[in-house]
C-alpha positions, 0 to 999 in steps of 0.5 A, a space after each residue: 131804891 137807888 138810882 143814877 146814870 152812867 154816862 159812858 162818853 164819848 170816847 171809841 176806844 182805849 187800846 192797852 199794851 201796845 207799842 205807842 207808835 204801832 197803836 197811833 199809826 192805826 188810830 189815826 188811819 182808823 179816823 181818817 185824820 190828814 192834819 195832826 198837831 201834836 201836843 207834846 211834852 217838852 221834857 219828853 221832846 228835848 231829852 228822849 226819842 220818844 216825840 221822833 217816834 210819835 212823828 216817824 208814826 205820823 209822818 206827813 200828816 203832823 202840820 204842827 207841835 206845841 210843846 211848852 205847856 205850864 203844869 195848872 194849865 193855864 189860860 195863857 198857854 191854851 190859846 198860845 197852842 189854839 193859835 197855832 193849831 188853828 194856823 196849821 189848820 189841824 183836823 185832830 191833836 193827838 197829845 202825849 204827855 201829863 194831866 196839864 196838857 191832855 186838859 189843854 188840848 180839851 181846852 184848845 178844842 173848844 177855843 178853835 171851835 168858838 173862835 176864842 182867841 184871847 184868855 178873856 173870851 174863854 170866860 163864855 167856855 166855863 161852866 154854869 154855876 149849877 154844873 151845866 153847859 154854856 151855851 157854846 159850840 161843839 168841838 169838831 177837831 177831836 183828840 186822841 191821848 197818850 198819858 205818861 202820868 196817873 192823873 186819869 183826866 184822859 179818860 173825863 169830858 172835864 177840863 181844869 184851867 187855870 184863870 192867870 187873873 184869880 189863880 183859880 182853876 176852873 172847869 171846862 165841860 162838853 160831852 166832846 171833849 173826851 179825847 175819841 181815844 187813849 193808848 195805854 203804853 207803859 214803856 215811855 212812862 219810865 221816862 215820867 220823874 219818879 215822885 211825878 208818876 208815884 204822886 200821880 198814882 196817888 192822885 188816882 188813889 184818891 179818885 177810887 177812895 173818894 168814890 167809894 166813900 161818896 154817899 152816891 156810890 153805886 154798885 158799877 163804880 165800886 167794882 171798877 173803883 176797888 179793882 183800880 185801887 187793887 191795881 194801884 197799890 202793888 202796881 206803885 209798890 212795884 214800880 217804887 221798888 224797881 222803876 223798869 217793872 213795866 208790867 207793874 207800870 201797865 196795871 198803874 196805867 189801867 188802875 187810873 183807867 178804873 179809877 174815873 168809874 165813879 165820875 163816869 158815872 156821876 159819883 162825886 169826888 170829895 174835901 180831897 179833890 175840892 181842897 186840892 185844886 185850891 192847893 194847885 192853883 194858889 200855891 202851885 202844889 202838884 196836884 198828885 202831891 195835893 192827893 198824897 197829903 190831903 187824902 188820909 186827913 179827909 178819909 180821917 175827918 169823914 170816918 165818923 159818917 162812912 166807916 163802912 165804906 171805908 172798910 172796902 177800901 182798906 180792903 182793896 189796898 191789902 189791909 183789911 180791918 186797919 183804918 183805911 186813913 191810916 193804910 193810905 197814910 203808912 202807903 204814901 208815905 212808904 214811896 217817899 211822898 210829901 205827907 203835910 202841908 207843911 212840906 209843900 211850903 203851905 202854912 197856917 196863915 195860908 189856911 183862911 184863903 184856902 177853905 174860903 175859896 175851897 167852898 167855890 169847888 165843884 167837889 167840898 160842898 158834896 163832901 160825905 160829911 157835910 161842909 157847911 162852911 169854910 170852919 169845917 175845911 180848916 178843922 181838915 186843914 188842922 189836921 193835915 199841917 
């Protein structure tokens, strides 16, 4: 008999469709927040009004900003936005902006709660080897998330840092770093680079893919997983057709929201995930543009153990009875994404390292088709330069 559990976090609410400003003002009242710092996008506050209307909501309550988060998140950039939201005593940060910063200011609350004021003190906030917490304190200044990418790391209690030292992005774990809530506003998102939010969305994609194909997929992350992966492919098509579809960006939006079901609920991602934090990492490739390339070689490499599963995913995407690596080859490359490692400036002599270091991830070990070592992730990357 299958079993499992669902952890659905800790998060209060997701609101949907609503003005950005109208949606935070009421969060923030229904918190009882006095003291927000703002993690923002720097793009989105030197080039549109977007950050002015976040800070007209808000008003007197913001006592600080940070605006200059490097894309991997690095250590670096977590503790210089600590710094500051510890100085301006802070009592909730409210980001708004891409993957990098949401998983920083998850970062930031665990240094503000455990005192870490250096890069090298958030050595104790990793992650046990077997997955498990460290013994660290909980976050008390929670977040509250406004997403303008498809990354979907809003909705998880994981963190991903980059570690300077290694070039090694490693995870941050606590129940309570979930962001307490997320607002889902398609408009602001117009502003995202197109291959930003596309690749994205593909990066979604491969949350759905990956999680159907586990070998511990359940019934409750398939049906958030197929409808997320439904929503996905006509929203992306719609939106790569006609870039002011807010509507089709709203069902991009709550497709990524679908998409986290199955880490939710304890299905593990797969070669895709594990080989692109390596990716990201070491050579600095986005990690939308990580899923865009290694999603359809894994789904290739994997069909000979979940056939099956990969049928519903074809399915979901509108092309039943096709190879489902195929379906999602001819998709990313139909919005204009990166479709080799050779396009993201990653070449062969570059493949030792990778599938070395890609066998430390959370995700390469628990593969459907089972990794037993670095020879099985080069034959991927064979297959993907």
């Amino acid at each position: 008999m299958q079993s499992g559990r669902v952890a659905f976090g800790r998060m209060d609410a997701v609101s949907f469709g609503k003005p950005m400003d109208q949606a935070i003002a009421e969060e923030v009242q229904r918190i009882g927040a006095e003291r927000v710092f703002l993690m923002v996008s720097g793009t989105l506050n030197r080039e549109t009004d977007e950050i002015e209307k976040l800070r007209r909501a808000l008003g007197n309550k913001v006592v600080g900003e940070f605006d200059k988060m490097r894309p991997h998140t690095p250590r670096g950039d977590v503790i210089a936005a600590a710094a500051m939201a510890r100085e301006a005593k802070a009592d909730l940060i409210v980001t708004f902006g891409g993957g990098s910063l949401t998983d920083g200011a998850k970062a930031v609350s665990l240094c503000l709660a455990n005192d870490i004021t250096t890069p090298e003190g958030m050595d104790i906030l990793r992650s046990n080897a077997d997955g498990s917490l460290p013994d660290v304190k909980p976050p008390t200044v929670r977040q509250i998330s406004i997403p303008t990418t498809l990354s979907g790391g809003e909705f998880s209690h994981v963190s991903g840092v980059t570690d300077e030292r290694t070039r090694v992005k490693e995870l941050f774990r606590h129940p309570d770093i979930m962001p307490m809530a997320v607002i889902l506003d398609p408009a602001p998102t117009v502003h995202t680079p197109e291959w930003l939010f596309l690749s994205t969305g593909i990066r979604a994609v491969d949350h759905c893919a990956e999680g159907v194909c586990a070998n511990e997929a359940n019934p409750f992350s398939d049906a958030q997983a197929l409808k997320g992966l439904s929503l996905l492919t006509s929203g992306l098509t719609r939106v790569k057709a006609n870039p002011d579809d807010i509507e089709a960006r709203l069902d991009c939006l709550m497709g990524t929201w679908m998409s986290m079901a199955p880490l939710a609920s304890g299905v593990p991602m797969g070669a895709s995930h594990g080989i692109g934090y390596v990716l990201g990492a070491v050579h600095d490739v986005p990690h939308g543009h990580t899923s865009c390339i290694m999603l359809p070689y894994v789904m290739r490499w994997n069909k000979s153990v979940n056939g099956a599963r990969q049928e519903l995913v074809a399915a979901a995407m509108g092309c039943a009875g096709e190879d489902a690596g195929d379906a999602l080859d001819r998709f990313i490359g139909g919005l204009g994404m990166p479709r080799t490692l050779s396009a993201v400036d990653v070449k062969p002599e570059h493949f030792d390292r990778i599938s070395k270091q890609a066998m430390g991830t959370p995700w390469v070990p628990r593969n459907p088709r089972k990794i037993d070592g670095p020879a099985e992730v080069l034959e991927i990357l064979e297959l993907a330069k």
